[in-house]
Structures are given as structure tokens and as C-alpha cells.
N, C-alpha and C positions, 0 to 999 in steps of 0.2 A: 504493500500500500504506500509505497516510497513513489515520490517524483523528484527528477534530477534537480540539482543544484542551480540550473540556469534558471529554470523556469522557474523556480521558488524567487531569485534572485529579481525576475523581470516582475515578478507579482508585488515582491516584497513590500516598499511604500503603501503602495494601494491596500495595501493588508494592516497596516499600523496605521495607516487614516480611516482603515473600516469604508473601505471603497467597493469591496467584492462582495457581491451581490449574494453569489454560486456559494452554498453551505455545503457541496461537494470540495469545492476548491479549498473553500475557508476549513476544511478540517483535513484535507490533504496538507496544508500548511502547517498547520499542529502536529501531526503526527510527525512531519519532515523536520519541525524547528527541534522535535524532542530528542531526534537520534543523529542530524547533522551538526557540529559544533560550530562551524565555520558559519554557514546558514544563521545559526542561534544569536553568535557575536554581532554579526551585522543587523539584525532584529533589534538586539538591545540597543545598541546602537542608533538604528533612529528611533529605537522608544526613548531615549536618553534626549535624542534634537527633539521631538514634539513635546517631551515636557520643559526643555529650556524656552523652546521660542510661548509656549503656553504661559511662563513666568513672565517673559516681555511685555512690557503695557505699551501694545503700539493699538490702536484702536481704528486699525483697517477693517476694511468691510471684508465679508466670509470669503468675496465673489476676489478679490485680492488675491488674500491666501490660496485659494484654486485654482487661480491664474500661477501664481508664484508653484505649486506644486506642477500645475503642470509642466512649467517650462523645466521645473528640474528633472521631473521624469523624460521630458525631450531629452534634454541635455546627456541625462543620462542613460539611454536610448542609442542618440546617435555616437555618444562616445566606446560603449560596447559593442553596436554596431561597425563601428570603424576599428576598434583593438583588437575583436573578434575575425574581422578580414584580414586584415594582416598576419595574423597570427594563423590561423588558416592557410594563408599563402604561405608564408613560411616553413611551417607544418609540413604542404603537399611538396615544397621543391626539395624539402629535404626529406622523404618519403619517397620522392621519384629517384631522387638522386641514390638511396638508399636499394632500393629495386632496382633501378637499372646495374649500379657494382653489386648485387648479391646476383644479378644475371650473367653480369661478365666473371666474375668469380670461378660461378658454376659452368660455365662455357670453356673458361680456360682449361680449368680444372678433367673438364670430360674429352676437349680436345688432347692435352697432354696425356691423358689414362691411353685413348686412343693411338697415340704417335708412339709411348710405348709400346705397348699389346701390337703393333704391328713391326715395331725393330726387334719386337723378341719372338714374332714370327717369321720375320726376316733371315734372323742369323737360326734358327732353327733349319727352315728349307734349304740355305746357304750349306749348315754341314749334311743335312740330305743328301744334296746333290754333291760334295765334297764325297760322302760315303761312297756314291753310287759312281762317281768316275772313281773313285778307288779300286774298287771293288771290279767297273771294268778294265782297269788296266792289270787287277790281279789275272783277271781273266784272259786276258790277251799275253801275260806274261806263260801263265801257264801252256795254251796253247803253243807259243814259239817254241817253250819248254818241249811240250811233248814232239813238236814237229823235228827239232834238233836233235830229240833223243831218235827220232827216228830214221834222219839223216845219216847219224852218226853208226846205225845198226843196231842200239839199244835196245831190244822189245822188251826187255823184262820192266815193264811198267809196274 
């Protein structure tokens, strides 16, 4: 029954001037200020600004102060909204950048395995066929062998 931090964050004001209508919302906010600390601080926190500017004897009209609240929830609107871009962008180039060297990594990586695996199948076939002209010059030696022995008159093979 938890909701994130931002969204608590973008409600919060509206919540400590008793702005929100939604008794869904309004106790999603309770539950979230009970077990987030962070959330909690910033709560007391403008519980703390509405009762200092409440000590203030400035005797503006309601429609004032709701003006005045709104521009700060603007203000601070479009200030998250622009910290949040940035940081976002920043976030995804270093994510791409991060992706792309854990791809070229793994590409080197499976390329080299491969240039291996083929130079130690390389010098494998190499003495193959090193065996196999061995083996026929054994055989050609023998035959001369036997031809000489039989030149010479030798039968007893």
C-alpha cells in the first residue's frame, strides 16, 4: 500500500495545506509518511513553514496566500521538472555508454575465444598433416627399401 517517493513529494504541500480532496490519496500519504523517513522530514518541514508564516501578523487576504502557494508549487514544479531532465539525461548517456563497452567487452572477448579455438585448431591439422607426410615418406622409404633389397638379390624379407 506504499507509493513512490516522487509522487508523495509532488503531493506533499497540497497535503499540509489540506488541499486533497481524494481520502484514497490522503491516507496513501499517511501510510507513506509512516515508513518513508526522508518523505517524513520534508513533511515536518513545511509543517514547521505553515506554522511560522501562521505566527506572522501580515493580514493579506486568503486569495494572496493561494496565489503565493501557488507560484511556489510552480516554482517548484518546474524546478524538478528541469533537475529531473537533466539528471535523466545524464543517467541514459551514461547507461548507453555503459551498454555499449559491456557490448564491446563481450565482442572482444568472444572474438579472441574464437581466434584462439581456431590457432589451436590450426597447429592441430598442421601436425596432422606433418604426421601424414611422415608417415608417407616412411612409406616410400620402405618401399625403395624393399625395391633395393631386391635389386641387390635379397629375398629373405
Amino acid at each position: 500500500m506504499s507509493i513512490d517517493c516522487k509522487f508523495i513529494e509532488e503531493k506533499l504541500i497540497e497535503y499540509v495545506y489540506d488541499e486533497i480532496t481524494d481520502n484514497y490519496t490522503i491516507e496513501e500519504i499517511k501510510q507513506h509518511l509512516k515508513i518513508c523517513f526522508k518523505c517524513r522530514e520534508k513533511y515536518e518541514a513545511y509543517i514547521k513553514i505553515k506554522e511560522n508564516i501562521k505566527k506572522i501578523d501580515i493580514n493579506f487576504p486568503e486569495e494572496v496566500w493561494d496565489l503565493h502557494r501557488q507560484e511556489i508549487k510552480k516554482k517548484l514544479y518546474e524546478r524538478k521538472t528541469a533537475i529531473a531532465v537533466i539528471k535523466e539525461t545524464i543517467f541514459n548517456l551514461f547507461n548507453i555508454k555503459k551498454i555499449v563497452f559491456a557490448f564491446l567487452i563481450i565482442l572482444f572477448a568472444f572474438v579472441g575465444i574464437q581466434f584462439v579455438k581456431t590457432n589451436q585448431e590450426n597447429e592441430k591439422y598442421k601436425k596432422i598433416i606433418e604426421n601424414i607426410d611422415i608417415l608417407e615418406n616412411i612409406s616410400v622409404i620402405e618401399q625403395l627399401d624393399f625395391y633395393t633389397k631386391i635389386k641387390e638379390g635379397d629375398f629373405n624379407l
